[in-house]
C-alpha positions in Angstrom: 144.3 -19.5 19.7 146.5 -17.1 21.1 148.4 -13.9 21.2 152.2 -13.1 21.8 153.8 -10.0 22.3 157.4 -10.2 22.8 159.3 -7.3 23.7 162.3 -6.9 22.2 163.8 -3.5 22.8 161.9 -1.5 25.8 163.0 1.8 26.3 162.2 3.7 29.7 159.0 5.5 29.8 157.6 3.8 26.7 154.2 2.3 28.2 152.8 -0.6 29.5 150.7 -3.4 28.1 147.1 -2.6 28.8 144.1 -5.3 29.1 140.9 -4.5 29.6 138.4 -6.5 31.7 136.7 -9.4 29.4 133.4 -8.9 31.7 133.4 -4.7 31.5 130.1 -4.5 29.8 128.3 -6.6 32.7 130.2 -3.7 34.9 128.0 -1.4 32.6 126.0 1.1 34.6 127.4 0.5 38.1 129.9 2.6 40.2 132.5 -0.3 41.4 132.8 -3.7 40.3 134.4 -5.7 43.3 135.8 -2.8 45.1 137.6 -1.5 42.1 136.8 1.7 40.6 135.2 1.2 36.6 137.7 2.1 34.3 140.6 0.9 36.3 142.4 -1.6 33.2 145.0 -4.0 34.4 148.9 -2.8 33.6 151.2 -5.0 32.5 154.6 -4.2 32.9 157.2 -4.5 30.2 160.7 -4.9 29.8 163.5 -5.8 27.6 162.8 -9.8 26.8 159.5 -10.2 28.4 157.0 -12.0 26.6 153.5 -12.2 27.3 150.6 -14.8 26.0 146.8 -14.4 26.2 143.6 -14.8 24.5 142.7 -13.2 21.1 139.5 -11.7 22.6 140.8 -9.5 25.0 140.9 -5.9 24.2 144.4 -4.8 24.9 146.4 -1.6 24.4 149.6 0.0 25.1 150.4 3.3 27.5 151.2 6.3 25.6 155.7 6.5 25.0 157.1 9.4 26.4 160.4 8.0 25.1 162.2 9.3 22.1 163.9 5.7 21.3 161.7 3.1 18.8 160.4 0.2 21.1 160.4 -2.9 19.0 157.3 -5.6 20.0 157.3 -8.6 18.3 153.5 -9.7 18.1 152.2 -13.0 16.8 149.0 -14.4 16.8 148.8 -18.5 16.9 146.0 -20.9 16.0 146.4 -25.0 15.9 145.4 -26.9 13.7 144.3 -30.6 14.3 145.1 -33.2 11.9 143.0 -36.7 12.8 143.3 -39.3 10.0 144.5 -36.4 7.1 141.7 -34.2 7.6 142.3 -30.9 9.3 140.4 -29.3 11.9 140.8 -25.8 12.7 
């Protein structure tokens, strides 16, 4: 399975794609997790055609618009199905 977001129309100052660490309860409790401040969520940049896959299980977000114009994110979510000898496997 995964997930696309597309991005069809990106104004500027509309936010960022934001995905959080898969691991961040096993960070749980401590300070730093490999010299990076807890709470520090990778940023994704977007722009006008750019197109992003990744797993359905990561938590993701986008960064608060401060634009006035619509952004327009086309978001899909795929799964395969397997068909061996007219049986399907999902």
């Amino acid at each position: 399975s995964l997930v696309v977001a597309a991005y069809l129309k990106v104004p500027p100052n509309s936010g960022n794609l934001i995905m959080v660490d898969p691991l961040e309860y096993h960070w749980h409790g401590l300070r730093v997790k490999m010299g990076v401040p807890l709470g520090t969520d990778k940023v994704l940049p977007v722009k006008t055609n750019k197109v992003y896959f990744f797993a359905p299980f990561l938590r993701h977000g986008t960064e608060q618009s401060k634009s006035d114009d619509d952004r327009w994110v086309l978001s899909i979510n795929l799964s395969t199905i397997m068909k061996l000898n007219d049986k399907e496997y999902r």
